[in-house]
C-alpha positions in Angstrom: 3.1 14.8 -21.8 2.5 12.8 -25.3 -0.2 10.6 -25.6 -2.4 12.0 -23.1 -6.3 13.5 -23.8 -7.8 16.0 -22.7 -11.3 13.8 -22.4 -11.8 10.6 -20.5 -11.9 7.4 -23.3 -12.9 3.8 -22.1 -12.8 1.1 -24.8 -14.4 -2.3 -24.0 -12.1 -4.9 -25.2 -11.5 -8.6 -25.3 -7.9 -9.7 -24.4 -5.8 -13.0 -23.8 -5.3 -14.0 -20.4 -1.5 -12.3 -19.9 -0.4 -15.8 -18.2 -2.1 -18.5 -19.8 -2.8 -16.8 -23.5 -5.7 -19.3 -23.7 -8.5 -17.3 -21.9 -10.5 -14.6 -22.7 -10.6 -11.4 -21.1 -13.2 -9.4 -20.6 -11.9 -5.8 -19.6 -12.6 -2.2 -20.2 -9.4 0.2 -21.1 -9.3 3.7 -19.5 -6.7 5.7 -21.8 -4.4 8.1 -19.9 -6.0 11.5 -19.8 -5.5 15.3 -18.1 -7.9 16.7 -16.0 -7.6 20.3 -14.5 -8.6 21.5 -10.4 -9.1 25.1 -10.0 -8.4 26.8 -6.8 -10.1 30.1 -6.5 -9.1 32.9 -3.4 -9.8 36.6 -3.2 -6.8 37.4 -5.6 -7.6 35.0 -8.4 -7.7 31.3 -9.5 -5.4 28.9 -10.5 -5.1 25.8 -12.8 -3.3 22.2 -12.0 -3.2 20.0 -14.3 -3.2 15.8 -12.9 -1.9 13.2 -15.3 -3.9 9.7 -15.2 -2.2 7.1 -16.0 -4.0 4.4 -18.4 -5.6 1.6 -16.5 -7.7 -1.7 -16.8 -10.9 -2.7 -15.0 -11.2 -6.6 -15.4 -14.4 -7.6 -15.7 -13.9 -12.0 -15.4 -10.9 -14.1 -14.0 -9.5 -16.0 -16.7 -12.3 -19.3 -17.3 -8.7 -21.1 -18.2 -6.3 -21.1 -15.6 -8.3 -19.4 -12.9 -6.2 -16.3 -12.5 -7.8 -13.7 -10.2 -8.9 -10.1 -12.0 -6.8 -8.3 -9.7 -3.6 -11.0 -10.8 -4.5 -9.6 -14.5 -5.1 -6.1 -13.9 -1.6 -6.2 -12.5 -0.3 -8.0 -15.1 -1.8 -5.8 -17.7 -1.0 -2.5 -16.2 2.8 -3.6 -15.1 3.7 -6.0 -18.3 5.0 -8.4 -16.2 3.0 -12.0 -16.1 6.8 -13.6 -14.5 6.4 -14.2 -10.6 9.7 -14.6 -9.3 10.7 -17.1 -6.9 12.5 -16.2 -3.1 15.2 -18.6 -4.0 15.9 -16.7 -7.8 15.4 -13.0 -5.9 18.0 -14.6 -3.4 20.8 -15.6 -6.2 19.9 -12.5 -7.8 21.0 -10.1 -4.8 24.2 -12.5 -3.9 25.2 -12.1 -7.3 24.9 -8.1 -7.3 27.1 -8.3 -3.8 24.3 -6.9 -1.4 23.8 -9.0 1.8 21.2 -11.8 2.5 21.7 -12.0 6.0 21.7 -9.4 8.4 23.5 -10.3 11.4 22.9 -7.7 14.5 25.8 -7.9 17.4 25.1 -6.5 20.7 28.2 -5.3 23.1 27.8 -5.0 26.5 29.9 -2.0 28.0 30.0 -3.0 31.6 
């Protein structure tokens, strides 16, 4: 996979606040990485390699608009600071043709 290390890397940085771009972030960057397992039996051993994905650890919520640090991890990680509404997720499916009521009907065979 490109872009991964074979060492662990954090990097303290100092970001805007994903929602408000007003606030200061404190967070520290983990960069995506490979580590190894070895499994060892009587006939031998054998390597597996784990991808880690990159990840932030927030270290303040945002001083501005008073975002959590798990609300901006999330929003850092996914790249999405949008929260969408139930009435837009509701137009949304309508609009692709998929139901938005479920209607059950019970028979009774006598």
């Amino acid at each position: 996979m490109e872009g991964y290390s074979e060492q662990y890397r954090e990097t303290e940085e100092v970001v805007d606040c994903p929602f408000c771009k007003k606030g200061k972030i404190n967070v520290t960057y983990v960069h995506p990485y490979v580590s190894w397992n070895v499994s060892r039996i009587a006939a031998g051993a054998k390597r597996t390699r784990f991808y880690h994905d990159e990840k932030y650890k927030v270290h303040n919520k945002c001083p501005v608009c008073g975002r959590s640090r798990q609300e901006i991890r999330e929003a850092l990680e996914s790249g999405t600071t949008k929260s969408v509404s139930h009435e837009e997720r509701l137009k949304r499916l309508r609009e692709a043709g998929l139901p938005t009521r479920i209607e059950v009907v019970h028979t009774r065979e006598d």
